[in-house]
N, C-alpha and C positions, 0 to 999 in steps of 0.2 A: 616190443623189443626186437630184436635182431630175429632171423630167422631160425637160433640157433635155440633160442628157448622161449616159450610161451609161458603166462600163467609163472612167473619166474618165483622161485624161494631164494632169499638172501643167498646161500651158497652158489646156486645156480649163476644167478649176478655177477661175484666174488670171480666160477669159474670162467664167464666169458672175459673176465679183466686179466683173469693168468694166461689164457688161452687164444688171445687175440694177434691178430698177424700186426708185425713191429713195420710200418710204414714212413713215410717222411714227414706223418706230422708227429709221432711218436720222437723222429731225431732233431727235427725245430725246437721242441718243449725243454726238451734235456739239454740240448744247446744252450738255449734262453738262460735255463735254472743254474746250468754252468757256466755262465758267464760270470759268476761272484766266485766260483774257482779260478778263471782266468785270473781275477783283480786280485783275488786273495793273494796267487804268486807272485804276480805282476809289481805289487805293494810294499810285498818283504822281501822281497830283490830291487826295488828301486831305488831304496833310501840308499844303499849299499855305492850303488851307479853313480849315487850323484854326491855320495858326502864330500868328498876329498873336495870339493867346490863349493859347497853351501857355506857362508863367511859365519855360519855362528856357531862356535867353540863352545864347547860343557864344563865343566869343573865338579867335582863331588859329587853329591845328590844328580843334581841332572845330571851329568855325565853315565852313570846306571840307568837310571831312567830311559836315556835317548834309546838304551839296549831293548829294557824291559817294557816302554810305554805300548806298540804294538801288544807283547804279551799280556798285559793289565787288561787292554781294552777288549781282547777276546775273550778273556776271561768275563768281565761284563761282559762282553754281547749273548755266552751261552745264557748269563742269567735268566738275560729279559727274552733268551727266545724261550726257554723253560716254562714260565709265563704267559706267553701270548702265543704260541702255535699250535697246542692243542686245544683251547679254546676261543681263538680268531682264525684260525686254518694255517693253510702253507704258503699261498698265494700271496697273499697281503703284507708278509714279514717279506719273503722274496723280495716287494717292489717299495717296500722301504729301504730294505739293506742296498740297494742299487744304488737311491736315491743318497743315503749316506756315504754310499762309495764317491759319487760325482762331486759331493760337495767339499766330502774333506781332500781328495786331489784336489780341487780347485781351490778351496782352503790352504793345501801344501805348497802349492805354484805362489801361491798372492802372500805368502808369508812375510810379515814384516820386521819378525826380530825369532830370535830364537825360542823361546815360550810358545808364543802362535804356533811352532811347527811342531813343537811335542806334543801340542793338544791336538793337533790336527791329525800327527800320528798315534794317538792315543782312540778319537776318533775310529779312524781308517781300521784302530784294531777290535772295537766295537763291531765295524760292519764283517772283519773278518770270522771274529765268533762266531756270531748269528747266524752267519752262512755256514760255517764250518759243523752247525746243531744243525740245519733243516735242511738243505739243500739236496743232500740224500735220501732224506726220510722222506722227501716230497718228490723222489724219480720213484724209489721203491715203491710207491702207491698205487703207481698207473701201469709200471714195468710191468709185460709177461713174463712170469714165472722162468722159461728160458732164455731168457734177456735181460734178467733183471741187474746181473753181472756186470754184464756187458755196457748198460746203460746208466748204473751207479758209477762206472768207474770212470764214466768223464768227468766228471768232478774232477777226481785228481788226477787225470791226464790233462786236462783244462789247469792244472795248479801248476804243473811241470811246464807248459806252453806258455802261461805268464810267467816263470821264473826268464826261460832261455828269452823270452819276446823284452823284457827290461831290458835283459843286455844288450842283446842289438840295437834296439832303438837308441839306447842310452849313448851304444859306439857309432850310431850312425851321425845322433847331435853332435856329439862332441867333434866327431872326425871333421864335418860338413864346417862347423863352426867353431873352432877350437879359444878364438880371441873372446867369445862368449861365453864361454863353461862358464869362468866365477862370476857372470850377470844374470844372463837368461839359459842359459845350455842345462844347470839343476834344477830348474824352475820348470822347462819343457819335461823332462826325462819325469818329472813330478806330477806335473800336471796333466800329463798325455793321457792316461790311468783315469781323467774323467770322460773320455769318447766312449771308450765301451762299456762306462757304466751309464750314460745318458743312454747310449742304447739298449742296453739290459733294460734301463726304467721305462722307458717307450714302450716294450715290445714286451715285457713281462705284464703288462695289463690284458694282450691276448691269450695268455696263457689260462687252461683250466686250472680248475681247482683240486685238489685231490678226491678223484671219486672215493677211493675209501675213506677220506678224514669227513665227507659230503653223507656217503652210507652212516659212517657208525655215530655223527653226531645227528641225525635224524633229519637233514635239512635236503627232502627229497624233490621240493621244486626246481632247486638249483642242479640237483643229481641231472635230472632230467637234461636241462639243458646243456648241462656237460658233458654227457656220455654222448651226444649230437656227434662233438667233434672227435672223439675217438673212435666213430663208427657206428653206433647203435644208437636204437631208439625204446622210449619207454612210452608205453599209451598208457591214458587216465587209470584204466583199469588195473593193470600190470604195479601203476604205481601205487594206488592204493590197497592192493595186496602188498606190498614191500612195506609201506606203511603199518601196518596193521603187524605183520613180522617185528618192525624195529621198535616196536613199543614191550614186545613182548623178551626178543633176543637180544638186542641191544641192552645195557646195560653199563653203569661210570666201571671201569676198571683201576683197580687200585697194585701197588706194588707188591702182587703177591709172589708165591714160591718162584712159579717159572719166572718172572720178568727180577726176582732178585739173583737164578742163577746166572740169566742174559747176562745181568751188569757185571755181574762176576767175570764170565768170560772175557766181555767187553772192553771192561775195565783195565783187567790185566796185560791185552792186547794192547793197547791203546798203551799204558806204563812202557812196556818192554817196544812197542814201535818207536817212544823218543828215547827212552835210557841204552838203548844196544849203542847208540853212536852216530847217527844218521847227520846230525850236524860235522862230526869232524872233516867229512872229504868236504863239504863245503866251506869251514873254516881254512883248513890244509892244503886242499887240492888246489888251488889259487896260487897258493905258497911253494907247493913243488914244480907247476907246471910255469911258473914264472922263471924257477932256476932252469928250466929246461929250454929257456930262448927262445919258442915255436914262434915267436910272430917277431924275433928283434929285439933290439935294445936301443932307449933313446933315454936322453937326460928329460928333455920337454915334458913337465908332468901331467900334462894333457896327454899327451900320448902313449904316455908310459900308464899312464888311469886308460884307455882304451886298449894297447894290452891285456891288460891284467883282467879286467872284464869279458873281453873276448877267451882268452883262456878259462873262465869260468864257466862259458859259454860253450865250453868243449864237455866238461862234467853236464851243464845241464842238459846239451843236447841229446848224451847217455840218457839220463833223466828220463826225456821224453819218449824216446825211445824202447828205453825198456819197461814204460808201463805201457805204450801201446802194448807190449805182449801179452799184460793183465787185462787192457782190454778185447784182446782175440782169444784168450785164452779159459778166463776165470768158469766160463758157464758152461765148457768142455771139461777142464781137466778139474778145477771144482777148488774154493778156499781153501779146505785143507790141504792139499797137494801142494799145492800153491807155494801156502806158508812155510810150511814143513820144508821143501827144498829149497825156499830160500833163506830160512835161517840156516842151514848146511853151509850153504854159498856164503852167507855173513862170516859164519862164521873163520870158515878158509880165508876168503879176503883179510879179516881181522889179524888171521896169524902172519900171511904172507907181510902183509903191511909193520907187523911190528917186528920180525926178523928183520925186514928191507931195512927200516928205519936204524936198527943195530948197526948194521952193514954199511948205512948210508949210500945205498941203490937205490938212487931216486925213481928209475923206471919201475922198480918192485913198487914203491911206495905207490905212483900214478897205478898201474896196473890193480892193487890193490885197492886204493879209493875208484875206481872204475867198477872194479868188479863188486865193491859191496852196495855200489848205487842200481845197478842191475837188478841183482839182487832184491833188493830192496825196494824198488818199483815196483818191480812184477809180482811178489808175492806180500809184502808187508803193506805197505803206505796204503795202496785204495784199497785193499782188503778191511783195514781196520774201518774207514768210513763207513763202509758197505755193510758189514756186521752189525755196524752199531746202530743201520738205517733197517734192519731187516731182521732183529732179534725179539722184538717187544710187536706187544698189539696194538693197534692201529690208534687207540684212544689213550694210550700216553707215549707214543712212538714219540712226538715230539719233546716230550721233558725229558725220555729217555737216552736221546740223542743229544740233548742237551747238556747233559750229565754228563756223556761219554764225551765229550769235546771239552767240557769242563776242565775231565782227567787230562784229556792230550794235551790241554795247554799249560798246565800244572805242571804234569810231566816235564813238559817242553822246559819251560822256565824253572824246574830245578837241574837239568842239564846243562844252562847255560850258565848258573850258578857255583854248581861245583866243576864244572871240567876244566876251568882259570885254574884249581886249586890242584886237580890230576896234574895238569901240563907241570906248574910249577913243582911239585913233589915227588913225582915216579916219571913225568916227562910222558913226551906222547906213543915211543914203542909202549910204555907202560901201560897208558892207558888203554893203547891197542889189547893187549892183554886184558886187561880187566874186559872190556868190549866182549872180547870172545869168550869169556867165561859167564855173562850176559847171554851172550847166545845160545848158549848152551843150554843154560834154564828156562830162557824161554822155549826152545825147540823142547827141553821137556815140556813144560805147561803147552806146547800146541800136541805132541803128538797124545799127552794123557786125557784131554780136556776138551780140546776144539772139537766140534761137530761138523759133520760136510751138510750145507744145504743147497745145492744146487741144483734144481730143477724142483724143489718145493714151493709152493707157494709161502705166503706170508703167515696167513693160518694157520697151515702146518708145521709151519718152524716157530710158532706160538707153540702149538699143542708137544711138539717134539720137548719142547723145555718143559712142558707143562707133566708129560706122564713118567719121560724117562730119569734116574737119579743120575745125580752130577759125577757119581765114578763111569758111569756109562754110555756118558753125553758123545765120547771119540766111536762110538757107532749107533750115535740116534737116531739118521736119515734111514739105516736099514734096519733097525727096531719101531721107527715110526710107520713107514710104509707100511711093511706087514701087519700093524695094529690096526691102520685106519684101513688096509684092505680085508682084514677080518673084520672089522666093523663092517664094511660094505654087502660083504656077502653075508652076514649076518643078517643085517637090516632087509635085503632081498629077497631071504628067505620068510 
C-alpha cells in the first residue's frame, strides 16, 4: 500500500480514502460523473428553447403529458437504479445512463411526428432519474472527507451550466439561422445534447469504480487495481489481510434505525427543496423580465423566442453563479450554515416579491425571483443531492439515493400540479405568501433536525445517525466526535 499504512485494517484503507490529497485526476472523474448533470439541465431547458417551433401540437392527455413525461421517466429511472447500483456498482449504470442520454437526444433531433418525441422525452427522463440517484453517491465514495462538499456539488453546478448552455446555444441557432427554426433550428437545439453525452459514454469507461462500493462488496482484485489510479498501491499480502477482515466486518446492511432516521431527514429536505417554490422565478422571471424590454422588441417570433430565452439566460446565469458559492463554500462554512441562511433569504425574497407583485413593481418582482435563486443555489438545491449521497452506508447508499430522488421528483411533480391551481385561486402575490410560510417550516425542520457533517468521513456520518437520537441529530458532528474520540483514547489505553 501506500507509504502511509502497512499491514492495512479496513479502517486504515477507509482513512487513506478521506485523507488523501484532491489532484487532477480526482477533478477528471467528477467532471466525467457530472456530465449527466450537465445533460440533466441541458434537457429540461431544451425542450423549453425549442417548443414555440416544434410543428407538433398536444391536445388533452398529451398535452399534460408533454409537461409531465420528463417527470414520469425520472421517476422510473430512480427505480431501476434502486435495483442495479448497489449490486452492479456505480460505474456501469454511469455509462449506461450516458448511453441513454446520446440516443434519446438523437431520438429527439430525428423525430418524426409528435408521439416519437414524447417517448423520447420520456426516455431522456429515464436517463435523468438514474443520474439524479447515483451520480452523487458515486463522487462521495472516492471524495476526501474535506472535499467531499466541494466535489459533490458539481453535479448541480454542472445542472445549472446545462440549464444557461440550452439557452445560448438555442439563441445562437436560431439567431445564426432564423428561416430554419420551424425545420431544422429545434431539431439542433434537440439534438446537440447527444456530443456531450457520447463524450460522457467514451470517457466514463476510464473512470474507476467506487472503491468503497469495491471494499464493502468484497470484490478485492478489482480494489486493487483501482486504488492504482488514485494513488496507492495494494500488495498480495496487504490484500489478503483485507480479505480475511471483509468476510468477517463486512456484512449485507439492511434499513435499520440510523439509515431510516437519514431518510427521514432526507426526505423532508428534498419535499421542502421542490414545494418552497423554486420553479416560480423560472415560470415568472421570463414573464417579468420580458415586460422590462432588456434586449428590445420585435414582432418576428423568431426573435422575439430569442429574446425571451436570452432573458431567461439572465436568471440562469444567477443560477450558476451562486451555486459556484456552494461550491467554494459548503466544506468551510458546513450544510447546516448553509441551509439555514438560505431559507432566511427565501424566505425575504418571498415576501419582497409578493408585496412587489401587490404594488405591481416589477423591479421588486425581478429583484425578488433573483434573490430567492441565490439563495437557493447556494444553500438548498446541491445541498440536498449531497446529503442524500453521504447519509447512509456504503452497501445501500445506492437504493438510498434512489429513494431520495424518487421523493425529489414526486415532489417536483406535485408542484407542478397544484401551482396552475394557486395562480388561478389566490393568484401569484398569494402564492408568494404561501411560499414563505413554506420557508418557514422548513428553516424550522433544518435548524431542529439537520446535522452539520463536514469534515466527517462517510463512516462517521453512518455512526453519527447510528448512536445519536433524532431530537439531537442539530448537534451530532459535536456529539459524534467526542464519542468516537473517547472511544480512541479508550481503546489506546
Amino acid at each position: 500500500m501506500s507509504s502511509e499504512a502497512s499491514n492495512p485494517s479496513l479502517q486504515d484503507l477507509l482513512r487513506i480514502l478521506d485523507n488523501n490529497r484532491v489532484n487532477k485526476f480526482y477533478w477528471l472523474i467528477t467532471i466525467l460523473a457530472a456530465v449527466g448533470g450537465f445533460l440533466f439541465g441541458y434537457d429540461t431547458a431544451a425542450i423549453g428553447t425549442a417548443e414555440l417551433f416544434v410543428p407538433y401540437h398536444y391536445e388533452g392527455f398529451l398535452l399534460g403529458y408533454e409537461v409531465a413525461s420528463a417527470s414520469l421517466g425520472a421517476a422510473i429511472g430512480t427505480v431501476l437504479a434502486y435495483f442495479y447500483t448497489d449490486k452492479y456498482g456505480r460505474k456501469s449504470l454511469l455509462i449506461i445512463d450516458a448511453l441513454i442520454y446520446a440516443l434519446a437526444a438523437i431520438g429527439s433531433a430525428l423525430s418524426v411526428n409528435g408521439i416519437m418525441l414524447l417517448i423520447m422525452r420520456t426516455i431522456l427522463g429515464v436517463a435523468i432519474g438514474a443520474d439524479s440517484a447515483i451520480a452523487t453517491a458515486y463522487i462521495t465514495e472516492y471524495a476526501p472527507k474535506d472535499k467531499r462538499g466541494s466535489l459533490a456539488i458539481m453535479q448541480q453546478w454542472m445542472i445549472t451550466i446545462g440549464i444557461l448552455g440550452s439557452y445560448l446555444i438555442g439563441s445562437v441557432i436560431f439567431y445564426i439561422a432564423p428561416a430554419l427554426a420551424y425545420s431544422l433550428g429545434w431539431r439542433l437545439v434537440l439534438g446537440l445534447a447527444a456530443v456531450p453525452a457520447i463524450i460522457g459514454f467514451a470517457f466514463r469507461f476510464i473512470m474507476p469504480e467506487s472503491p468503497r462500493w469495491l471494499l464493502y462488496t468484497g470484490k478485492l482484485e478489482r480494489l486493487k487495481m483501482e486504488l492504482r489510479k488514485f494513488g496507492f498501491d495494494i500488495n498480495d499480502r496487504d490484500l489478503e489481510r483485507l480479505r480475511a477482515i471483509t468476510l468477517t466486518e463486512v456484512r449485507e446492511a439492511s434499513l435499520d434505525n440510523a439509515a431510516k432516521k437519514a431518510l427521514v431527514v432526507v426526505g423532508l429536505w428534498l419535499v421542502f427543496q421542490q414545494i418552497t417554490g423554486i420553479n416560480v422565478p423560472f415560470y415568472y422571471g421570463p414573464i417579468v423580465l420580458s415586460k422590462l424590454h432588456l434586449f428590445g422588441t420585435t414582432a418576428n417570433p423568431v426573435y422575439s423566442n430569442i429574446y425571451a430565452v436570452l432573458e431567461s439566460a439572465i436568471l440562469a446565469a444567477i443560477n450558476v453563479a451562486a451555486t459556484f458559492i456552494a461550491f467554494r463554500y459548503i466544506d468551510r462554512i458546513g450544510r447546516r450554515t448553509l441551509g439555514l441562511s438560505a431559507y432566511i433569504g427565501m424566505l425575504i425574497s418571498d415576501l419582497i416579491g409578493g408585496i412587489s407583485v401587490i404594488k405591481g413593481f416589477l423591479p421588486g418582482v425581478l429583484i425578488a425571483f433573483a434573490g430567492f435563486i441565490i439563495f437557493f443555489a447556494y444553500g438548498v438545491g446541491g445541498t440536498g443531492w449531497l446529503i442524500q449521497a453521504e447519509y447512509f452506508d456504503t452497501r445501500i447508499r445506492g437504493r438510498m439515493a434512489a429513494i431520495g430522488a424518487l421523493i425529489d421528483w414526486l415532489a417536483n411533480f406535485a408542484l407542478i400540479e397544484v401551482f396552475p391551481v394557486m395562480l388561478s385561486s389566490i393568484g401569484l402575490a398569494g402564492s408568494m405568501f404561501i411560499f414563505a410560510l413554506l420557508d418557514v417550516v422548513a428553516l424550522a425542520f433544518v435548524y431542529l433536525f439537520m446535522p452539520e457533517t463536514k469534515g466527517l468521513s462517510l463512516e462517521e456520518v453512518v455512526e453519527m445517525f447510528r448512536q445519536i437520537p433524532f431530537t439531537q441529530l442539530r448537534h451530532g458532528r459535536e456529539l459524534i466526535i467526542s464519542a468516537l474520540s473517547q472511544e480512541r483514547g479508550s481503546s489506546e489505553n
